[in-house]
C-alpha positions in Angstrom: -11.2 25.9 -10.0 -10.9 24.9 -13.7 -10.6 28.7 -14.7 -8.0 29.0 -12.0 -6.0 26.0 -13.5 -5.7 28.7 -16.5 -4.3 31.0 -14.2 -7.8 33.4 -15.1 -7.3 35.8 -12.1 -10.9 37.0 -11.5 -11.6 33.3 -10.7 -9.3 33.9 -8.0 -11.3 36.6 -6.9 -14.4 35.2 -6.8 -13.2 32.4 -4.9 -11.5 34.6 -2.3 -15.0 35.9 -2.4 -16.5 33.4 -1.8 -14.7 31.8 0.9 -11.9 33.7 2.9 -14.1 34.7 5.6 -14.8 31.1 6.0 -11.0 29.9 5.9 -10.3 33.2 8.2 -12.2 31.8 10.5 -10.4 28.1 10.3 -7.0 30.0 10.7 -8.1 32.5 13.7 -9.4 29.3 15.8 -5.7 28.0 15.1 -3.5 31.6 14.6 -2.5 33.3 17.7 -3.1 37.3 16.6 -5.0 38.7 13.4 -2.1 39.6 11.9 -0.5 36.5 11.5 -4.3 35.0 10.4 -4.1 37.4 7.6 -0.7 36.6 6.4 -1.8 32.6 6.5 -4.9 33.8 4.8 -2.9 35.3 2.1 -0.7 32.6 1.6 -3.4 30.1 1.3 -4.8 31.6 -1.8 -1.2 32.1 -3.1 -0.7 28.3 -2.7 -3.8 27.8 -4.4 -2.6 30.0 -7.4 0.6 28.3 -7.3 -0.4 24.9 -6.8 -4.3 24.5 -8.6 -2.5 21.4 -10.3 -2.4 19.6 -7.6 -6.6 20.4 -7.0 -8.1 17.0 -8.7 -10.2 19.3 -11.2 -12.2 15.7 -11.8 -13.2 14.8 -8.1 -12.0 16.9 -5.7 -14.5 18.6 -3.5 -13.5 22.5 -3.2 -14.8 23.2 0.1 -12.7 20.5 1.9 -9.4 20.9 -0.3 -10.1 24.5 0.7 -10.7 24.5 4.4 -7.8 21.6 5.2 -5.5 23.6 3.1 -6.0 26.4 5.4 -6.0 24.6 8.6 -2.5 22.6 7.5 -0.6 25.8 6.7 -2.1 27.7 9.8 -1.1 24.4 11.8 2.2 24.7 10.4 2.4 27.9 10.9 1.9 27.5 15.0 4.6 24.7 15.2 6.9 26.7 13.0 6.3 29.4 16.0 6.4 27.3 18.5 9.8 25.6 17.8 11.3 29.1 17.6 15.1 28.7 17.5 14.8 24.7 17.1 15.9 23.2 14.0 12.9 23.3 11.5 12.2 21.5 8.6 13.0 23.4 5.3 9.8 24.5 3.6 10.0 24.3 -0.1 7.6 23.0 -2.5 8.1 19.5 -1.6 7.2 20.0 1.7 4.3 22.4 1.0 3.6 19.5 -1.4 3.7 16.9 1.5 2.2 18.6 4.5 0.5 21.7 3.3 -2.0 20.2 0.6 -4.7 18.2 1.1 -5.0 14.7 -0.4 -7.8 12.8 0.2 -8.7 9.3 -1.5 -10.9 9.2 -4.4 -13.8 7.4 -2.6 -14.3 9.5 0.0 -17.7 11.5 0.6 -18.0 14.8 -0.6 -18.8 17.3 1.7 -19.7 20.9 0.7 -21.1 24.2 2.5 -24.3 23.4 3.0 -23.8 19.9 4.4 -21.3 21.5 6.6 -23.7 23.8 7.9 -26.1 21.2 8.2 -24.4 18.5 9.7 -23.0 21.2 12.2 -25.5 20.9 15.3 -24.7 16.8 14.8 -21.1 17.7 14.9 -21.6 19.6 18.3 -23.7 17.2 19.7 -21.5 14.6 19.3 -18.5 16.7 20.7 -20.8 17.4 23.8 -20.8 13.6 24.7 -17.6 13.4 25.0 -15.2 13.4 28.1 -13.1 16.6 28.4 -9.8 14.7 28.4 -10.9 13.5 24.6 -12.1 17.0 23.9 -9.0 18.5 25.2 -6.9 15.9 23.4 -8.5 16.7 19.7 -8.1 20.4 20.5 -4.2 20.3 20.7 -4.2 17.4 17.9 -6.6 19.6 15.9 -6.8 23.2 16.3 -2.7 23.6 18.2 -1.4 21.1 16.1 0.5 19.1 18.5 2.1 15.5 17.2 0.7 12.4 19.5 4.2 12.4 21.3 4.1 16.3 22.1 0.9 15.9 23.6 1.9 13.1 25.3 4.3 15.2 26.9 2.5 18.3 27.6 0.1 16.1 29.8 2.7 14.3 31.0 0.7 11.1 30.0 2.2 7.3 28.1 2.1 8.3 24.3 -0.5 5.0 24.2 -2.4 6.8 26.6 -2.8 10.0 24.1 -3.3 7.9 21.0 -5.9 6.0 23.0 -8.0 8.9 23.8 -7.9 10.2 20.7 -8.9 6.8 18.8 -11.3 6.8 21.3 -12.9 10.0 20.7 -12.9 9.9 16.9 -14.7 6.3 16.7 -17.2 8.7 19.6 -17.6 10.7 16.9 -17.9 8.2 13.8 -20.5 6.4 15.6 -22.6 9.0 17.0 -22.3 10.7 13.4 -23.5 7.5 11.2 -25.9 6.9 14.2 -27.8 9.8 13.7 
């Protein structure tokens, strides 16, 4: 990332290497058809060309600035599709700024490739013990990137409702997770 920061192309290279079947993968669970997947794919790494600034070189953990980075701009992507015709937010840097890149705060964990791969079989686990309304609830907030309220209307459910469910299925999570 630091040889990116001086805009040293092969760096680039080797990172799209290293990781863009991995962040593929994030954006085809999200991205309708391959072609559009590609495109996102391709504009992720342009971001991060554009934008390695905004990496904290210091304390930022590549794999998750990586992997959110792709699953905000393919998340965008769907609701940009999806309000076809609807008045849509202008994207411009400060939006890509606000919405597209990742910020996390400085004392959170790190989490890398390995850890991921890992901790995945935990991860499942814990999905498995939960209802299908909260799985189905985290899969629009997640992976369709439905807002709280759009959910709440697709399902035809109170907005409290929604938010519950999904509170309830993340602290699931959390506490299965720091269980284990």
């Amino acid at each position: 990332m630091r040889e990116i920061a001086q805009f040293e192309s092969r760096a680039l290279e080797e990172l799209y290497e290293r990781y863009s079947s991995l962040l593929y993968t994030v954006i085809k669970k999200i991205s309708p058809d391959q072609a559009t997947s590609e495109q996102i794919l391709i504009e992720v790494f342009v971001i991060i060309w554009r934008k390695i600034n905004k990496f904290d070189l210091n304390n930022g953990n590549v794999f998750s600035w990586l992997v959110t980075l792709a699953r905000n701009k393919a998340v965008d992507s769907l609701r940009r599709e999806r309000s076809a015709g609807a008045t849509v937010q202008f994207y411009d840097d400060d939006y890509e700024d606000y919405f597209i890149l990742p910020s996390f705060p400085n004392d959170m964990d790190s989490l890398d490739f390995n850890t991921a791969f890992t901790i995945k079989p935990k991860i499942e686990q814990a999905l498995s013990k939960l209802t299908d309304t909260q799985k189905y609830v985290l899969h629009l907030a997640y992976y369709e990137g439905y807002a709280i309220d759009e959910i709440s209307d697709k399902l035809n459910v109170p907005v409290e409702t929604v938010r519950g469910k999904i509170m309830t299925a993340l602290s699931s999570l959390r506490d299965y997770l720091v269980g284990e």
